[in-house]
C-alpha positions in Angstrom: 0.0 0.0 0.0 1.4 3.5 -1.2 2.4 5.9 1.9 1.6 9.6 1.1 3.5 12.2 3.9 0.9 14.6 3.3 -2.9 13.6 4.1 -6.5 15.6 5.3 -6.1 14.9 8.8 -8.7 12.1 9.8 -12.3 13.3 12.1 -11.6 12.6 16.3 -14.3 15.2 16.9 -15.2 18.2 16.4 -12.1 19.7 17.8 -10.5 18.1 13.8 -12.9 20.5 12.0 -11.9 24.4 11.8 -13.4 27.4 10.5 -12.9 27.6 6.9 -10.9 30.6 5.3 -13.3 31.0 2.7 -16.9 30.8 3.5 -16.7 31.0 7.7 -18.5 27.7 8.2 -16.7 24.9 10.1 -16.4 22.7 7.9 -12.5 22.6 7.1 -10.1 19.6 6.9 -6.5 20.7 7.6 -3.5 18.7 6.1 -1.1 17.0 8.5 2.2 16.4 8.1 2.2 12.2 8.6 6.0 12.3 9.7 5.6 15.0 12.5 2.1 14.9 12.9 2.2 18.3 12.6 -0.7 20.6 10.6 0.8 22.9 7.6 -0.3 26.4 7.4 -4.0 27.2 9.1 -5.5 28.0 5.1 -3.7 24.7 3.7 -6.7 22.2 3.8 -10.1 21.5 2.2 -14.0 22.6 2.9 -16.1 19.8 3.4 -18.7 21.9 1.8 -17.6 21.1 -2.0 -20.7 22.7 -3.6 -21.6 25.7 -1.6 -17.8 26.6 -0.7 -15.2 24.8 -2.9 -12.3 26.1 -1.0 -9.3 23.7 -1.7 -5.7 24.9 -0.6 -3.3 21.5 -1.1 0.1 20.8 -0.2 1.7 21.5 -3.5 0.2 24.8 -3.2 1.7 25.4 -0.1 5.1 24.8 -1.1 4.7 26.5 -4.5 3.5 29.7 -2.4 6.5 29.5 0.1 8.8 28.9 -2.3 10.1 25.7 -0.1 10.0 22.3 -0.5 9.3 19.0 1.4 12.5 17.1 2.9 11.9 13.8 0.9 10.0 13.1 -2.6 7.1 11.5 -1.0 4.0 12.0 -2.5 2.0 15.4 -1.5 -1.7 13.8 -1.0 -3.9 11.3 -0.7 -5.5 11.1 -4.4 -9.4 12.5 -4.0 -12.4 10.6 -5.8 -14.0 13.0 -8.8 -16.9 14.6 -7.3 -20.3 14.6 -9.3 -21.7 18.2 -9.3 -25.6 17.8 -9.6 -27.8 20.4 -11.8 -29.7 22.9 -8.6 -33.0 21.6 -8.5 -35.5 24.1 -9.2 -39.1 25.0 -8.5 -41.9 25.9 -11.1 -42.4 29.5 -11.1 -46.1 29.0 -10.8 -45.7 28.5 -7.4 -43.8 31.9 -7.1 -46.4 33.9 -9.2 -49.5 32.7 -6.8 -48.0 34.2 -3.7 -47.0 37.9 -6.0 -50.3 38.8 -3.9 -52.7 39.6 -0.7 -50.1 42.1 0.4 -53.1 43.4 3.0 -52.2 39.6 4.4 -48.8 40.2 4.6 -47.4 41.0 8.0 -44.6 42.5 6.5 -45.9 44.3 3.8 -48.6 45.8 6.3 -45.9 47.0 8.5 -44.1 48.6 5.5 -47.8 50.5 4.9 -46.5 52.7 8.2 -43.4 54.3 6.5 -43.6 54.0 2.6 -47.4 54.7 0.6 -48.6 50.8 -0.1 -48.3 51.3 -3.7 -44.8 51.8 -3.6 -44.6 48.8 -1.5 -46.2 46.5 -3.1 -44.1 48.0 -6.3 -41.2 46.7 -4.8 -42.9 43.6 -3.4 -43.3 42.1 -7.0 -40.2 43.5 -8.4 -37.9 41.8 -5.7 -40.4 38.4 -5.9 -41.6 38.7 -2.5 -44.8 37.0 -1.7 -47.5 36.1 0.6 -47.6 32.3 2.7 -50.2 31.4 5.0 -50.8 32.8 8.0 -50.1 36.0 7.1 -46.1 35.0 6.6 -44.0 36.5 4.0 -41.9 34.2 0.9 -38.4 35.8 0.1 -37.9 33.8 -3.5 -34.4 33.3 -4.8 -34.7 33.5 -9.0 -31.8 33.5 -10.8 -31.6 35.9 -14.1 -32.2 32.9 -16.2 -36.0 32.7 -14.3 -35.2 29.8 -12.4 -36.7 29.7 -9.4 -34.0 28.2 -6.8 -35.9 27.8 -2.8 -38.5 30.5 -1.4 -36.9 31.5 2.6 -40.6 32.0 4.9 -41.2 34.3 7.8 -43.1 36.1 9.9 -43.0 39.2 11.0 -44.4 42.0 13.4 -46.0 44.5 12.0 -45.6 47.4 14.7 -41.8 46.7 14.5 -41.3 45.1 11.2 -39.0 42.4 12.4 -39.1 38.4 12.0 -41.5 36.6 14.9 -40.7 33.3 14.2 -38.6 30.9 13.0 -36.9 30.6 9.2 -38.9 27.7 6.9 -37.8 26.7 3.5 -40.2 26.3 0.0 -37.4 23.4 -0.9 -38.2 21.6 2.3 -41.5 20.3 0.5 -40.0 18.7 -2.5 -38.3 15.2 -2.4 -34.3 14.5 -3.3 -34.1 18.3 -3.5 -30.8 19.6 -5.1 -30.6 23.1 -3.4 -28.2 25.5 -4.8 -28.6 29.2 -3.1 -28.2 32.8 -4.6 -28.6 36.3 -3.9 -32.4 36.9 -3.0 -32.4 39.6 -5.9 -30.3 37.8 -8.0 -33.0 38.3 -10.8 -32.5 41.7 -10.9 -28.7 41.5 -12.3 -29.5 42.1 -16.1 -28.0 45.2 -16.4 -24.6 46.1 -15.5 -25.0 49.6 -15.6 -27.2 50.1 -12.5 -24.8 50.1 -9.5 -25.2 46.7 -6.9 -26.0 47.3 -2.9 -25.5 43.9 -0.9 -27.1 43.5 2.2 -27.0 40.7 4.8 -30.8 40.0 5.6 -33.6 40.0 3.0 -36.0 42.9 4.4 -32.4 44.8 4.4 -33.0 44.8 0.7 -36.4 45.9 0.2 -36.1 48.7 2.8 -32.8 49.9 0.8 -34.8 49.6 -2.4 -37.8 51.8 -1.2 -35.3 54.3 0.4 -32.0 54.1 -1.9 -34.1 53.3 -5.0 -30.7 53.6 -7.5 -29.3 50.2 -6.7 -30.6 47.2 -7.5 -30.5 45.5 -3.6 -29.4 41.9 -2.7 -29.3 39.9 0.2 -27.1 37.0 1.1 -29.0 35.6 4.0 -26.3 36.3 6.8 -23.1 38.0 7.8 -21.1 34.6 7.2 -22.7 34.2 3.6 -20.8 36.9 1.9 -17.3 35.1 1.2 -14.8 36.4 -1.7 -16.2 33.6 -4.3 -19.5 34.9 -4.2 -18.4 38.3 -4.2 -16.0 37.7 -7.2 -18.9 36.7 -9.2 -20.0 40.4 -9.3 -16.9 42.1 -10.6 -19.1 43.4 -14.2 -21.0 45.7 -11.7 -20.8 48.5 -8.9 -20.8 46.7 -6.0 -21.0 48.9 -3.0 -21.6 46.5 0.6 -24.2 47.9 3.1 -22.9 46.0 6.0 -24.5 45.5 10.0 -22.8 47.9 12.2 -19.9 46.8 14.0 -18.4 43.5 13.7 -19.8 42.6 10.4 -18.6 45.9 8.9 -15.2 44.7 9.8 -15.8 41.0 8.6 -17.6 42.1 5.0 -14.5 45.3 4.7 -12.0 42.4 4.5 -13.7 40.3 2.4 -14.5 43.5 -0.3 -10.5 43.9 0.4 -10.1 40.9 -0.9 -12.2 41.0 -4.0 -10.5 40.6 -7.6 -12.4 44.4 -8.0 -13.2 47.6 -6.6 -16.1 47.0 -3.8 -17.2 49.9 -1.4 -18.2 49.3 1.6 -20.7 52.0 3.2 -20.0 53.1 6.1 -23.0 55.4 6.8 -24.4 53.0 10.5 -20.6 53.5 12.2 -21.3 57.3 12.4 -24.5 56.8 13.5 -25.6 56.7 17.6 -26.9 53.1 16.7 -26.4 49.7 18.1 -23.7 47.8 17.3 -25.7 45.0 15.4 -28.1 47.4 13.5 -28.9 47.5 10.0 -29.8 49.6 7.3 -33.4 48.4 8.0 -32.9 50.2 11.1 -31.3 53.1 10.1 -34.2 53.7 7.3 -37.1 52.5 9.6 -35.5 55.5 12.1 -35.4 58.4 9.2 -38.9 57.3 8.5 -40.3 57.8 11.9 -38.4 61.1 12.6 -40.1 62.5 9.4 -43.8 61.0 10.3 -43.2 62.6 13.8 -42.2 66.4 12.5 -45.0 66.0 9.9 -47.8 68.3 10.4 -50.1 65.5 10.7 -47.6 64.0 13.7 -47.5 67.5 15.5 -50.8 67.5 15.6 -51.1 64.2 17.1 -48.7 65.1 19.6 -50.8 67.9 20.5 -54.2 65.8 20.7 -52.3 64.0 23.5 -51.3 67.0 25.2 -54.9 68.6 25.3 -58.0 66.0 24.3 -59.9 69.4 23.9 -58.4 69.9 20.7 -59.7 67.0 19.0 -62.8 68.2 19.9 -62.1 71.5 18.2 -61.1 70.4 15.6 -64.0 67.7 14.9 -66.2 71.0 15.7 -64.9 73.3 13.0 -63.5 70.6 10.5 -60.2 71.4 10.3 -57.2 69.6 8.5 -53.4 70.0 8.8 -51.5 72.5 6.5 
């Protein structure tokens, strides 16, 4: 039997998995040196998540890097088995086009109503493919440009504070033997290469920056730990500009834009801001919206109604309306 001095170091536990340098997840493999027993550098090693990552560092690459070489000629790796990629499974768009609806049974779209006027929601609604489940739940869908329709992510939501009420629930999860391959919720959007690209993490980050910052075409990526250099090098035809949460995450998505094979800005517009560390452009946008509402005329006057009930009164009495 051939001995190879070089080898993916074998699973003990979870301790023999690290974080990958690519996409975050722990899911890496480092190589071990067979003689010493000793690991090679921390990004030399393989992501066990060959579809959705890919991240592959070998030996040989190592040494070729370093400009150094092994002490002996043995081999550099165990040989790896071809991997069969499978087509993404997809979902008939039908089922997408029946939910492009009901917005006034939408808990999100509802809670949208109290900042932005509902046609302009519901605008946006159907451009981004955003639709309605049961139970008043909203469908973020993933379509790629092509049309394919690749998983729809369901949530609920609050509608006094807009945000998600219950737990995350997949369109895929009702199909058998389901091939699912993930993309920017927005993804669709990406014809034209002209219009300048804002990346957020979460999905209602994208639809608030679309109703607000209406010269981008928004995406999401689902999470802070989703935006990795791959996916981001995918994007180097357009102007990509990141709208990151505030504090760690502007950090985490700065190094990856740093990284890019492109130019990618990163706003920065939350770290000047008095908010949370951990707020988002949703945040910042839902703020704006409710500073304006309340220095309306109509939201003086409501703050005056609750300083003196007389007035509403009065103003019932004479008919009057706000300037």
């Amino acid at each position: 039997m051939r001995e190879y001095r070089y080898s993916l170091e074998k699973y003990v536990s979870r301790k023999s998995r690290y974080f990958c340098p690519e996409c975050d997840k722990r899911t890496f493999t480092r190589y071990i040196d067979n003689e010493t027993n000793q690991h090679l550098a921390e990004y030399v090693g393989k992501c066990n998540r060959e579809e959705k990552c890919g991240y592959h560092f070998t030996p040989k690459m190592y040494f070729e890097r370093t400009g150094t070489k092994p002490d002996n000629n043995s081999n550099y790796c165990k040989p790896r088995k071809p991997v069969k990629i499978e087509k993404p499974s997809t979902i008939d768009p039908k089922y997408l086009q029946a939910t492009l609806k009901h917005y006034d049974n939408n808990n999100f779209a509802v809670g949208l109503y109290n900042y932005f006027p509902k046609e302009q929601v519901n605008f946006v609604l159907q451009k981004y493919f955003v639709g309605t489940a049961k139970n008043r739940k909203t469908i973020f869908w993933q379509v790629n440009r092509s049309g394919e329709v690749r998983t729809g992510k369901i949530m609920l939501y609050n509608i006094a504070s807009v945000k998600r009420s219950s737990n995350i629930s997949w369109v895929h999860n009702k199909f058998k033997n389901f091939n699912l391959v993930q993309l920017y919720f927005g993804g669709h959007l990406l014809t034209d290469t002209k219009t300048p690209v804002a990346i957020a993490e979460g999905e209602k980050n994208a639809i608030l920056g679309a109703l607000y910052y209406h010269q981008y075409n928004w995406l999401a990526v689902g999470s802070q730990s989703m935006l990795n250099v791959k996916k981001l090098n995918a994007l180097y035809q357009y102007d990509v500009t990141l709208f990151p949460d505030k504090g760690k995450a502007f950090v985490k998505w700065s190094d990856v834009a740093n990284k890019a094979c492109f130019e990618v800005k990163v706003n920065d517009t939350l770290e000047n801001t008095s908010l949370a560390d951990g707020d988002d452009i949703a945040d910042l946008i839902i703020e704006i919206k409710t500073q304006e509402k309340r220095n309306s005329p109509s939201g003086i006057l409501e703050r005056m109604k609750c300083m003196n009930p007389n007035l509403t009164a009065l103003i019932e009495m004479f008919d009057l309306k706000p300037c």
